[in-house]
Steps between C-alpha positions, in 0.01 A plus 500: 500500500654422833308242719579432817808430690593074475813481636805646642814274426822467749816331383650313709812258518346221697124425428479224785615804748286742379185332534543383833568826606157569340361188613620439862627858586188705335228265517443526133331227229737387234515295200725190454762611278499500153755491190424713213798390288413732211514811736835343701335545778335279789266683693293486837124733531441611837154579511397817711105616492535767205762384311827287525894501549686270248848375603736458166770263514740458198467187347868432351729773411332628185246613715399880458475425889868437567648806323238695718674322827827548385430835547283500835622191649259499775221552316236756380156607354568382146172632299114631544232254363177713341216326374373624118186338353680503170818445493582542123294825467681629855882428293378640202376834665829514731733422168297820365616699780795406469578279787716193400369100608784282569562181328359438176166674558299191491318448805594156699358264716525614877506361795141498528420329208430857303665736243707687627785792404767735638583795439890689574538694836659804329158572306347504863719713738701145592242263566437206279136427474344231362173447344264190564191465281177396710 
């Protein structure tokens, strides 16, 4: 079911100084930043040669984002990104095992342009991962 790793995701409290320190410090690539208002999130893709680092920054207070900072106010991995060829048939067969998708269980637009879900960190010894259909 599982494809291959897409992304690990970092949140952080200031996007601007978090990708310079990937840009200028690391020598990295990185995206312009971009607002994904129905996540509550604007986010920045640093783009390494097998995968990528995606820097979260709340957008608002309603952000999932911000309650995360409140609690790690410097930051922190925030989730694992797995891509699923099937995204629907992947949440079906982890509903079946009992693991638990967060939200509504509809899968929603990512910032990639493609379905995508989460699922809770307690189902998966603390980590949240989230699925990306490729």
């Amino acid at each position: 079911m599982l494809g291959r790793l897409n992304h690990v995701a970092i949140a952080v409290p200031d996007i601007a100084a978090a990708t310079a320190l990937y840009r200028d410090v690391m020598g990295a690539r990185v995206s312009q930043p971009q607002a994904l208002s129905e996540h509550g999130v604007t986010v920045v893709f640093v783009d390494l040669e097998n995968s990528r680092i995606e820097l979260l920054e709340p957008l608002g207070r309603e952000s999932p984002i911000a309650s995360f900072l409140e609690k790690n106010p410097s930051g922190g991995m925030h989730h694992i990104c797995y891509e699923v060829a099937d995204i629907r048939a992947a949440r079906d067969r982890l509903l079946k095992s009992g693991a638990r998708v967060l939200g509504d269980g509809e899968p929603k637009t990512g910032a990639h342009g493609k379905p995508v879900l989460f699922l809770h960190p307690k189902d998966f010894y603390g980590t949240q991962i989230e699925l990306e259909e490729v």
